[in-house]
Backbone as a printed PyTorch tensor [residue, N CA C, xyz], in Angstrom:
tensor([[[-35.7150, 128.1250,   8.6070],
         [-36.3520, 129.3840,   8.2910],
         [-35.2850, 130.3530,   7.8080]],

        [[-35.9880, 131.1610,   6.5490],
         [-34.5880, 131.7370,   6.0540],
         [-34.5180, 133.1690,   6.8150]],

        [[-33.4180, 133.9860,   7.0420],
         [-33.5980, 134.7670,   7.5570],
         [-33.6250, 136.3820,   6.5440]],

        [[-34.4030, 137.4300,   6.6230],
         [-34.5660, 138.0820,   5.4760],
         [-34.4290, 139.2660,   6.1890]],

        [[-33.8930, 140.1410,   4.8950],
         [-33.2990, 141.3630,   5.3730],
         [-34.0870, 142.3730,   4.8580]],

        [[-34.6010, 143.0650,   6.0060],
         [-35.3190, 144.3620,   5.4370],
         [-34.9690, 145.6010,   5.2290]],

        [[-34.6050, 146.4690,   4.2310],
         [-34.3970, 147.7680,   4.4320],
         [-34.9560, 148.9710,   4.3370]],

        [[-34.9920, 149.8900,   5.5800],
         [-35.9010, 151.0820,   5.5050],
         [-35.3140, 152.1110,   4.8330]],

        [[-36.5520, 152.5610,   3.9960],
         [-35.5530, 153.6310,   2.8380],
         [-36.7210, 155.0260,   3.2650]],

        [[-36.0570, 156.0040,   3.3440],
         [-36.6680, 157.0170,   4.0480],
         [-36.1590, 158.2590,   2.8250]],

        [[-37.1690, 158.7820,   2.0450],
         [-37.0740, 160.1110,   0.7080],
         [-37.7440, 161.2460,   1.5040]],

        [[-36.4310, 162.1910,   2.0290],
         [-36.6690, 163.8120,   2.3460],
         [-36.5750, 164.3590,   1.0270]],

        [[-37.7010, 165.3060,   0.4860],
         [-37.2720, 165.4870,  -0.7560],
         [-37.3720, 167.4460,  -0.4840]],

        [[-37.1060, 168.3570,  -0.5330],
         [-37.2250, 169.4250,  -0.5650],
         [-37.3180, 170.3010,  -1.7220]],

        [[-37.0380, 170.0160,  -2.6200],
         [-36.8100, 170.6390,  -3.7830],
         [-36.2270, 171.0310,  -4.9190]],

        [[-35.9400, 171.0000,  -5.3370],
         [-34.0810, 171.0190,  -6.5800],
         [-34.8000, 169.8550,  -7.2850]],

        [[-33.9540, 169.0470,  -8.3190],
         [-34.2860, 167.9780,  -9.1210],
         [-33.5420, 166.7560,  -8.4250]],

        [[-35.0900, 165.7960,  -8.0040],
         [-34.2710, 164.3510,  -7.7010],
         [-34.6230, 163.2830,  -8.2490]],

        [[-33.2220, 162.3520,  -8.5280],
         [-33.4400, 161.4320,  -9.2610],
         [-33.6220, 160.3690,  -8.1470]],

        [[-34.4440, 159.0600,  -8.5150],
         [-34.9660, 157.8710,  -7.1980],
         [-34.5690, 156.7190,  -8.5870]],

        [[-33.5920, 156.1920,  -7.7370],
         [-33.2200, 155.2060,  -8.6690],
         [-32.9400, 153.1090,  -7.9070]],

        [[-34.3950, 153.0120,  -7.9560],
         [-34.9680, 151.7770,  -7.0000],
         [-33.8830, 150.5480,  -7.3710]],

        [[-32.9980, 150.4250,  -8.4770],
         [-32.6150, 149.6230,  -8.4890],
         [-30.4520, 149.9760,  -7.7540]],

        [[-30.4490, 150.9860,  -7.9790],
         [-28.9140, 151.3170,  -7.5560],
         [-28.8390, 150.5580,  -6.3280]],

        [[-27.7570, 150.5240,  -5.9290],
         [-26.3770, 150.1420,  -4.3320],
         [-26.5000, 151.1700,  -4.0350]],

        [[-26.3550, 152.0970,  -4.4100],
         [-25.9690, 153.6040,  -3.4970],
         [-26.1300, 154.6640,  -4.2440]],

        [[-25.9560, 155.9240,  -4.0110],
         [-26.3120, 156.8180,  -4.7810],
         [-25.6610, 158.5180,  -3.5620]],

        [[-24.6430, 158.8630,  -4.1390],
         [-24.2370, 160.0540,  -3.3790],
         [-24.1850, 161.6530,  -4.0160]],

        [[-24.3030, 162.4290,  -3.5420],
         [-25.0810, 163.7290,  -3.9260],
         [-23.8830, 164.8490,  -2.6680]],

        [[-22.8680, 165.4800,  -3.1540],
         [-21.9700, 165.8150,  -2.0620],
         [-22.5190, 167.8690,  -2.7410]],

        [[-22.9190, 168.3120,  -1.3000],
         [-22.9980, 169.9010,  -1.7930],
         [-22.1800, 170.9240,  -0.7070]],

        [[-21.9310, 171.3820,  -1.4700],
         [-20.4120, 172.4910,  -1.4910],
         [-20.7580, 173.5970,  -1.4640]],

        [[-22.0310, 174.0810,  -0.7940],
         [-22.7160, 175.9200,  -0.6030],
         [-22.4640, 176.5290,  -1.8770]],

        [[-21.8860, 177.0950,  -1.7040],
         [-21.0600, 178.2230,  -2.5840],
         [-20.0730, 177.7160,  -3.5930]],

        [[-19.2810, 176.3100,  -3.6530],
         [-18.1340, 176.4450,  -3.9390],
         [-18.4150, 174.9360,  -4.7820]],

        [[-17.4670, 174.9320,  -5.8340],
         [-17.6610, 173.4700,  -6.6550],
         [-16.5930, 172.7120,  -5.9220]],

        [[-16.8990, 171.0770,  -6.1820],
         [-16.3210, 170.4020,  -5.7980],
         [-14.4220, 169.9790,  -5.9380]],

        [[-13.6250, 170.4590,  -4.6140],
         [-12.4110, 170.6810,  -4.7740],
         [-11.4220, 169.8190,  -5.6060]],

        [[-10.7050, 170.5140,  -6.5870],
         [ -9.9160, 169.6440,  -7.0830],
         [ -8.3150, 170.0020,  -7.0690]],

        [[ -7.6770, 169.2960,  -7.1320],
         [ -6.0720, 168.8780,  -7.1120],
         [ -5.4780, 169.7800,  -7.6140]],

        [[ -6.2250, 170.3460,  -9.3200],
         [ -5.0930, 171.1720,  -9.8640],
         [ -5.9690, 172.9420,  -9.3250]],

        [[ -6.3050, 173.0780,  -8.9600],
         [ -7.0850, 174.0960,  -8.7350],
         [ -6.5240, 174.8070,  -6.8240]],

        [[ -4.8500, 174.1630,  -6.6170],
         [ -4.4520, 174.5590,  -5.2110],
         [ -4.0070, 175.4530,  -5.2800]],

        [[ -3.1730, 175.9910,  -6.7670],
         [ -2.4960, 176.8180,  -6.8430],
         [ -3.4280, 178.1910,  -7.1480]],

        [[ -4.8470, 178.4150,  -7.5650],
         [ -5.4690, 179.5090,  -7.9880],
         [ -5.8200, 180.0210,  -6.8530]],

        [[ -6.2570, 181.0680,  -6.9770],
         [ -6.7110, 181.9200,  -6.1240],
         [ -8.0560, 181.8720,  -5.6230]],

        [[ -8.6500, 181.1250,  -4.5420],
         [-10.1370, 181.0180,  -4.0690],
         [-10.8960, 182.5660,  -4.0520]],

        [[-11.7920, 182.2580,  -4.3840],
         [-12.5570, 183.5230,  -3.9380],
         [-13.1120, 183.4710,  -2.4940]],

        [[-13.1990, 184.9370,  -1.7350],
         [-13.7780, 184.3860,  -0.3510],
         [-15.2640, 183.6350,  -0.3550]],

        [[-15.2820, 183.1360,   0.7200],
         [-16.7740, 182.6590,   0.9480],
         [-17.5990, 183.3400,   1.2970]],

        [[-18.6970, 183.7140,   0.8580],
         [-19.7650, 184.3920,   1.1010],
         [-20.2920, 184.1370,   2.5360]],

        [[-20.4000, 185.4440,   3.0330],
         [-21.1090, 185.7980,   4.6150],
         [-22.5790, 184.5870,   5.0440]],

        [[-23.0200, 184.3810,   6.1530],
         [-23.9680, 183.7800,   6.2680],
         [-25.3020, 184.1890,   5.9590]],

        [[-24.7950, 186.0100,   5.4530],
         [-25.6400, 186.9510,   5.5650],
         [-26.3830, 186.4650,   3.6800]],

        [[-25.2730, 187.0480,   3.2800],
         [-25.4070, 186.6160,   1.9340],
         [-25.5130, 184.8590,   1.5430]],

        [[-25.6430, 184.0560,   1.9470],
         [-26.0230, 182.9940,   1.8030],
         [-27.4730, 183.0310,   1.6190]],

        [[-28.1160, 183.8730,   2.2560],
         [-30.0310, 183.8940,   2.1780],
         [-29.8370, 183.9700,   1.3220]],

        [[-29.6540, 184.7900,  -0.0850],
         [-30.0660, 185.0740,  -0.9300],
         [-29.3380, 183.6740,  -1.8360]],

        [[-29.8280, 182.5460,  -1.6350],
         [-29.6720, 181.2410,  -2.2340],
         [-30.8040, 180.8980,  -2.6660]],

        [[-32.1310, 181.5200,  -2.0040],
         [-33.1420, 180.5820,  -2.1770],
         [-33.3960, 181.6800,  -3.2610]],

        [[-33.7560, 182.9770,  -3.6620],
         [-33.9420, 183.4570,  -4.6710],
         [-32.7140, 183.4660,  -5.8510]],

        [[-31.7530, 183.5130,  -5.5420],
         [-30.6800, 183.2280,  -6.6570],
         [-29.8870, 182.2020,  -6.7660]],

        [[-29.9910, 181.4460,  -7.7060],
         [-29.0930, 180.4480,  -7.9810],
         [-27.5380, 180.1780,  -8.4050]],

        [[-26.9700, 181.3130,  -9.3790],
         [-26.0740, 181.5520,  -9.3770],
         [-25.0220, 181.6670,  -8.4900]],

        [[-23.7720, 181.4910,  -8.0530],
         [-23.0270, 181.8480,  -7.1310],
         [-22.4420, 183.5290,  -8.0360]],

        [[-21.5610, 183.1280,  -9.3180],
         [-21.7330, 184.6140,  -9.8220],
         [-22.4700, 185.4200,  -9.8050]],

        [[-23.6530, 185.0960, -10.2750],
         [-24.4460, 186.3780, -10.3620],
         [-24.6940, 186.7730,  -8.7230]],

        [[-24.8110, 186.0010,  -7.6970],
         [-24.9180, 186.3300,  -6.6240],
         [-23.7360, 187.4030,  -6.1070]],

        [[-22.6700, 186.9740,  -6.6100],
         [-21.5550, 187.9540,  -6.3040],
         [-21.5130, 189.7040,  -6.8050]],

        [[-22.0430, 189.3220,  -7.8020],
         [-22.4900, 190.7590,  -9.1950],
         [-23.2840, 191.2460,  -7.9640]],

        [[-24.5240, 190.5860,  -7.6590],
         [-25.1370, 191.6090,  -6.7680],
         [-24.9220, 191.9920,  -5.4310]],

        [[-24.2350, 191.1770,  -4.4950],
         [-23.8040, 191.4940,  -3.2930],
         [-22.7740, 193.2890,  -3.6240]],

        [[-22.0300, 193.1560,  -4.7620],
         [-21.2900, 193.9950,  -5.1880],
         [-22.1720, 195.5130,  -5.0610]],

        [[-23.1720, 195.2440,  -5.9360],
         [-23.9030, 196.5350,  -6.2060],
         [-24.6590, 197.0800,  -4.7710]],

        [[-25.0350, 195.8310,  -4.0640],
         [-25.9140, 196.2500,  -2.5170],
         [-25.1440, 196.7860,  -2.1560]],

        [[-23.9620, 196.5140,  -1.6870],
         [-23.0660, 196.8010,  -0.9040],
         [-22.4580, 198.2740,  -0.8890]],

        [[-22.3310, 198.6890,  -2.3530],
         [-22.5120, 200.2550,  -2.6920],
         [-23.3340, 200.8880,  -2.5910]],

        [[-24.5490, 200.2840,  -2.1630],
         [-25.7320, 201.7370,  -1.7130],
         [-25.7930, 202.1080,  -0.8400]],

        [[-26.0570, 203.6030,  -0.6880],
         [-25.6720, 204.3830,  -0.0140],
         [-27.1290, 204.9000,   0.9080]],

        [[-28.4290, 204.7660,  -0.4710],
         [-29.8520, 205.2610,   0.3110],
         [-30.4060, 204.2270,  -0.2490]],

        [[-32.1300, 204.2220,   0.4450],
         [-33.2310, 203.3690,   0.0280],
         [-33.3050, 203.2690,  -1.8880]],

        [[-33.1490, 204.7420,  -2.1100],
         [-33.3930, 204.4240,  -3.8010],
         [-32.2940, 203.6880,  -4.4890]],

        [[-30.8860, 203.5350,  -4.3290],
         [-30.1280, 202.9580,  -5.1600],
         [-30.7700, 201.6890,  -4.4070]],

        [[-30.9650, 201.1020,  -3.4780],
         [-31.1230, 199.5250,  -2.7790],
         [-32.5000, 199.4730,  -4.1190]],

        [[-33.3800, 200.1480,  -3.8150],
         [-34.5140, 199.9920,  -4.7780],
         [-34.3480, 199.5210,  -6.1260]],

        [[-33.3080, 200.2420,  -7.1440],
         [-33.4050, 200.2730,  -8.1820],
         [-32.0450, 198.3630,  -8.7300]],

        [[-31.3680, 198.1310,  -7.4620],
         [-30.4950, 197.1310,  -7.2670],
         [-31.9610, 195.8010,  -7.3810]],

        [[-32.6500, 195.9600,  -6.7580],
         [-33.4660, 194.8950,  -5.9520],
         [-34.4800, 194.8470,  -7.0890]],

        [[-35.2510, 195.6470,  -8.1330],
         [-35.6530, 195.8160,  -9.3470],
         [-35.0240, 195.1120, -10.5110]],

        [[-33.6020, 195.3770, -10.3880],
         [-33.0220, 194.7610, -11.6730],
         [-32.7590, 193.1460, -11.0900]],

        [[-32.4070, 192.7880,  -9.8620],
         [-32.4400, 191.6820,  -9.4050],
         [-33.7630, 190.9150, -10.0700]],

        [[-34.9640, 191.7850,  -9.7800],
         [-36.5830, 190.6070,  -9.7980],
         [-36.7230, 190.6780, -11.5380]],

        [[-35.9900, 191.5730, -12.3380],
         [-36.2990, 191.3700, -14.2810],
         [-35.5330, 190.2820, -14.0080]],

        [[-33.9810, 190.0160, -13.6720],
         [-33.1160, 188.9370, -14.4650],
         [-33.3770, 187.5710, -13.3320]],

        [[-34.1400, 187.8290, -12.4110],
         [-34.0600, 186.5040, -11.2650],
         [-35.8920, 185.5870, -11.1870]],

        [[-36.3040, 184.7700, -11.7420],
         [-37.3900, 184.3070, -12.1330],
         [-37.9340, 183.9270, -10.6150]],

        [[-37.6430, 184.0080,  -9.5910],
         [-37.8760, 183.6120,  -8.0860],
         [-37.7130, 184.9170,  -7.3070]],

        [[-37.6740, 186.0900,  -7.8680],
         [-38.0310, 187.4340,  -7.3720],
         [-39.0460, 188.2700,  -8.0280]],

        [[-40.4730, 187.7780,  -7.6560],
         [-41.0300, 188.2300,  -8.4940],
         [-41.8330, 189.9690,  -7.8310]],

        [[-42.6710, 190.3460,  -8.4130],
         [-43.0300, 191.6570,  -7.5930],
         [-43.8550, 191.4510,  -6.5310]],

        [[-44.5790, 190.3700,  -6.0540],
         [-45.4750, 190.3030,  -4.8490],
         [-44.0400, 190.0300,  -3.8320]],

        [[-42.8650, 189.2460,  -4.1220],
         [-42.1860, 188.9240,  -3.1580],
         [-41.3470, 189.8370,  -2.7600]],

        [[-40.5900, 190.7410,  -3.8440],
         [-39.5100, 191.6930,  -3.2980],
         [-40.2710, 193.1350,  -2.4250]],

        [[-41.5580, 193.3180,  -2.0410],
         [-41.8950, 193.8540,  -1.4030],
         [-42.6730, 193.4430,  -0.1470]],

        [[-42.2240, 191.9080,   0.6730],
         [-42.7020, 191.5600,   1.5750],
         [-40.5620, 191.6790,   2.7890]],

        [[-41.4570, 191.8780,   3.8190],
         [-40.8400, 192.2650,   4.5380],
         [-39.5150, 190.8710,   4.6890]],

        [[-39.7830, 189.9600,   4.4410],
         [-38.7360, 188.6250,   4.8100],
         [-37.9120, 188.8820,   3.8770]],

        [[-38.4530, 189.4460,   2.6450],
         [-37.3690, 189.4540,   1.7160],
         [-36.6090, 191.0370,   2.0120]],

        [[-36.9560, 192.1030,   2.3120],
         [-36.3180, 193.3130,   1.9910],
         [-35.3610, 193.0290,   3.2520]],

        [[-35.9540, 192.5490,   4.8410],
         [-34.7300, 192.7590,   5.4890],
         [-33.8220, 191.4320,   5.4910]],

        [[-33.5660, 190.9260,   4.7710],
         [-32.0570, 190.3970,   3.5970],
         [-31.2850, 191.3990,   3.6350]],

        [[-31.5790, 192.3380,   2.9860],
         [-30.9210, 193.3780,   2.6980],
         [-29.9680, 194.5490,   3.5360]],

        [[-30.5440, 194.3490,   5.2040],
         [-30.2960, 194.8090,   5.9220],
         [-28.5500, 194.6860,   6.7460]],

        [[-27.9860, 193.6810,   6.4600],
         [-26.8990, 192.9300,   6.9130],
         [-25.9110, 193.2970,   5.8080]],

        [[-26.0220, 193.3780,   4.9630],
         [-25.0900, 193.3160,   3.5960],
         [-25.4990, 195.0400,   2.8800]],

        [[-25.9620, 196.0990,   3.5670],
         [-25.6490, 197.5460,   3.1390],
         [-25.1640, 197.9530,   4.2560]],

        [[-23.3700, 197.9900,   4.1440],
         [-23.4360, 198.9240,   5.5760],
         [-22.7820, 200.5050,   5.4460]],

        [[-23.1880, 201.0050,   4.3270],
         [-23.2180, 202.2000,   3.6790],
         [-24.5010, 203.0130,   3.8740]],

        [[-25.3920, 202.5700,   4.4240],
         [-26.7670, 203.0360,   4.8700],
         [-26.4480, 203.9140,   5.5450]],

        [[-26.6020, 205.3760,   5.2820],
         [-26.8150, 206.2180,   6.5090],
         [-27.9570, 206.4960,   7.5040]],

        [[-29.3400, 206.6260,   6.4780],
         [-30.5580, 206.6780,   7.0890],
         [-31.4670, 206.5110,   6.0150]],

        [[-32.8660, 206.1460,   6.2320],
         [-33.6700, 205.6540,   6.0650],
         [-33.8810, 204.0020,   5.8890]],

        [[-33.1040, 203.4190,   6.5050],
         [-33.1950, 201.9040,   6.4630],
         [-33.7130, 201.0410,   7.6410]],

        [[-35.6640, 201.5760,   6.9520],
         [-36.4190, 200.3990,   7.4480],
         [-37.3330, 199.7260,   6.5200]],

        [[-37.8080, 198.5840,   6.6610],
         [-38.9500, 198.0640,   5.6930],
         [-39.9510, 199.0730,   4.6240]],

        [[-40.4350, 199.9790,   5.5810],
         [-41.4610, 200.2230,   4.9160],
         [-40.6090, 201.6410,   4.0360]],

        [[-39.4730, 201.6490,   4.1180],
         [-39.2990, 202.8020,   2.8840],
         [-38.5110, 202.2260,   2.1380]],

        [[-38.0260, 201.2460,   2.1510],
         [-36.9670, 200.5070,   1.2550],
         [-38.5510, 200.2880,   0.5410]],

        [[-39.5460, 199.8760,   1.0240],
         [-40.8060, 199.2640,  -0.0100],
         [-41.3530, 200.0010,  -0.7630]],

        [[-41.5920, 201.3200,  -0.0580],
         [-41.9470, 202.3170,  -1.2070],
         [-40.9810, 202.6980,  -2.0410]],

        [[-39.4150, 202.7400,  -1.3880],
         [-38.7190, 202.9050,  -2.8430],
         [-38.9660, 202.1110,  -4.1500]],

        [[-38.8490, 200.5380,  -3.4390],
         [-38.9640, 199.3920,  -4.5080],
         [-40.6880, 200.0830,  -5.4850]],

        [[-40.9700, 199.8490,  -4.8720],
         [-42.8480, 200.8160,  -5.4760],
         [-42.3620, 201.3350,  -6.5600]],

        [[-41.8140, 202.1330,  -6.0990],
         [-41.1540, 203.6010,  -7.0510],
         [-40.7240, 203.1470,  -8.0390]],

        [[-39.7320, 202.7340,  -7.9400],
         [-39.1710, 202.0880,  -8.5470],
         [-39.2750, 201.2570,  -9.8980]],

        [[-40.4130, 200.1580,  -9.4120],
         [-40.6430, 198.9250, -10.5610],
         [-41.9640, 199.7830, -11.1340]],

        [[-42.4280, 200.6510, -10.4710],
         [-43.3390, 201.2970, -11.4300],
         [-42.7250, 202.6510, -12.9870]],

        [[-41.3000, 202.9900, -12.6860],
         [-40.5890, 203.5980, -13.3190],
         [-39.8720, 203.1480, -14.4160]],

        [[-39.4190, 201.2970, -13.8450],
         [-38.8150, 200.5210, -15.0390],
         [-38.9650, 200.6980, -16.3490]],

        [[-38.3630, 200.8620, -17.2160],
         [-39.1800, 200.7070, -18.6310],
         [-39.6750, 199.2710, -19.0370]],

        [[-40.6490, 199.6370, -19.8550],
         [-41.2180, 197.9840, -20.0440],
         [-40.7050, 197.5200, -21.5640]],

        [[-40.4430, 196.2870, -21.7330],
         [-39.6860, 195.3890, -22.5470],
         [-40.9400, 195.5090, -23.5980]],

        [[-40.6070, 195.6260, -25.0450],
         [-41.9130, 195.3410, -25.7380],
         [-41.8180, 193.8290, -26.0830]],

        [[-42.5490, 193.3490, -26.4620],
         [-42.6960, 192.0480, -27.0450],
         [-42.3110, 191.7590, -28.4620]]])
């Protein structure tokens, strides 16, 4: 009797683009958060720091690691609800996963809460929301 080998193949798939390739040996996929994969001549440059755990949320709406940096930059300088407003506006024109039902639900605004620590006062949900209100209703609109 011959003896036969079975193998259990188990696909977590979450989201991003995956390739299933039934005939490969192996297949490896190595991810690096924030940072591309380290190389040799790249000891001598200057790393940029690693982004807070805080700023890591904002992975699932932005993809960029730059542009993520561009905006941690600008949060980080506001001072009241309206500059956070008018930051979090230009975020949802150039970011296709911030759209206007989302940047005014509460999971997304307190993101925001960890990474302004220039806030003097008014920093709770519901006025950061009416700023945002304010706000995307003020935008100018793009003609076609």
């Amino acid at each position: 009797m011959d003896s036969e080998t079975h193998f259990s193949i188990v696909f977590n798939i979450y989201g991003g683009s995956n390739q299933i390739l039934p005939n490969a040996t192996s297949a490896t996929q190595n991810y690096y958060g924030d940072r591309a994969e380290p190389e040799e001549d790249d000891a001598d440059k200057e790393e940029e720091p690693a982004l807070s755990p805080e700023a890591t949320r904002l992975f699932s709406y932005i993809n960029k690691v730059e542009d993520l940096r561009v905006y941690l930059a600008q949060i980080a300088e506001c001072t009241n609800a309206v500059e956070l407003a008018r930051v979090i506006v230009n975020m949802a024109e150039r970011e296709p996963r911030i759209t206007p039902e989302e940047m005014v639900k509460e999971r997304f605004i307190s993101l925001f809460f960890p990474l302004t620590p220039l806030f003097v006062s008014g920093k709770t949900v519901s006025n950061i929301r009416a700023r945002i209100n304010n706000a995307w209703a003020r935008r100018p609109r793009k003609r076609l």
